[in-house]
C-alpha positions as CSV (number, residue, x, y, z in Angstrom):
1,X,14.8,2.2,12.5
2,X,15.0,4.3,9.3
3,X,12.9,4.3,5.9
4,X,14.0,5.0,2.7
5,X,12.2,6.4,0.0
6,X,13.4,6.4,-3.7
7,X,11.1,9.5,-4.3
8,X,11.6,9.0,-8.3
9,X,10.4,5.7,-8.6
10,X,7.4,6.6,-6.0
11,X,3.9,7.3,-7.7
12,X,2.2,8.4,-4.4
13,X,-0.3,5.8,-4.5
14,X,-0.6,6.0,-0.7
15,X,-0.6,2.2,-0.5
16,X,2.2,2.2,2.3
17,X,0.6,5.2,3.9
18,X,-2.4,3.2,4.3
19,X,-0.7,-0.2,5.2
20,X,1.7,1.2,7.8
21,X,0.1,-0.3,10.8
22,X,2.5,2.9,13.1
23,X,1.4,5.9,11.0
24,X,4.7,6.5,10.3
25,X,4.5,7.6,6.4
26,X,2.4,10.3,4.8
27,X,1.8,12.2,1.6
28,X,4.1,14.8,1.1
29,X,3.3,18.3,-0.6
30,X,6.9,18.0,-2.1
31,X,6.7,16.4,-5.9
32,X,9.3,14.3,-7.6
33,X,10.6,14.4,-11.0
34,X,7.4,13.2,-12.7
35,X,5.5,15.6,-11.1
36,X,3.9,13.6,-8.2
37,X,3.5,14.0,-4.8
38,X,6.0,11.4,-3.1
39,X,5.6,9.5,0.5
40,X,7.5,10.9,3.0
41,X,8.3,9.4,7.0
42,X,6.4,12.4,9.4
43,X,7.0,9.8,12.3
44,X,10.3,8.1,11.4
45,X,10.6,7.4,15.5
46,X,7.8,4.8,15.6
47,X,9.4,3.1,12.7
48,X,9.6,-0.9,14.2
49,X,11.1,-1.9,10.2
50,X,8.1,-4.3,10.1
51,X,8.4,-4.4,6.2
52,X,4.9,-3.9,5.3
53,X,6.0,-0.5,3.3
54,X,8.0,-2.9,1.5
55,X,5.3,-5.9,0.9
56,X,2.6,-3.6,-0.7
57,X,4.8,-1.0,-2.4
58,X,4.0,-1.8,-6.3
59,X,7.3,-0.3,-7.7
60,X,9.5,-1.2,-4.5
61,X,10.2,2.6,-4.0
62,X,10.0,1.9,0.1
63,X,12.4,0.0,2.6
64,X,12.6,-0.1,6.0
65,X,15.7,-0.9,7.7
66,X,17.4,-1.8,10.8
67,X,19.7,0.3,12.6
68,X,21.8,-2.2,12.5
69,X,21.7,-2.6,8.7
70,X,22.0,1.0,7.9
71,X,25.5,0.8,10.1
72,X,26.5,-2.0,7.9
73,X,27.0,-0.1,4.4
């Protein structure tokens, strides 16, 4: 399982942080282009693609994917 982050469309609200129910995303010291701190994946090995980074993200800067989706493209 993998995420993927677009890091400057991400505002670091923390909303997937919160909502990611294997503590598999955190805020990152590392700032995008706008100057924010973006969401990066600290435990990208529990990752089970569950999509619930994707269902609260507000500007759809998150996905998780499938191994078997990632191979696809």
């Amino acid at each position: 399982m993998a995420v993927w982050i677009a890091e400057n469309i991400c505002k670091g609200c923390g909303i997937c942080v919160y909502r990611c129910p294997k503590g598999v995303l955190a805020i990152s010291a590392r700032r995008n282009t706008r100057g924010v701190n973006v969401i990066e994946a600290v435990n990208q090995e529990k990752c089970v693609a569950c999509g619930t980074c994707e269902i609260n993200c507000p500007d759809l800067a998150i996905c998780a994917i499938k191994e078997n989706e990632a191979d696809a493209s």
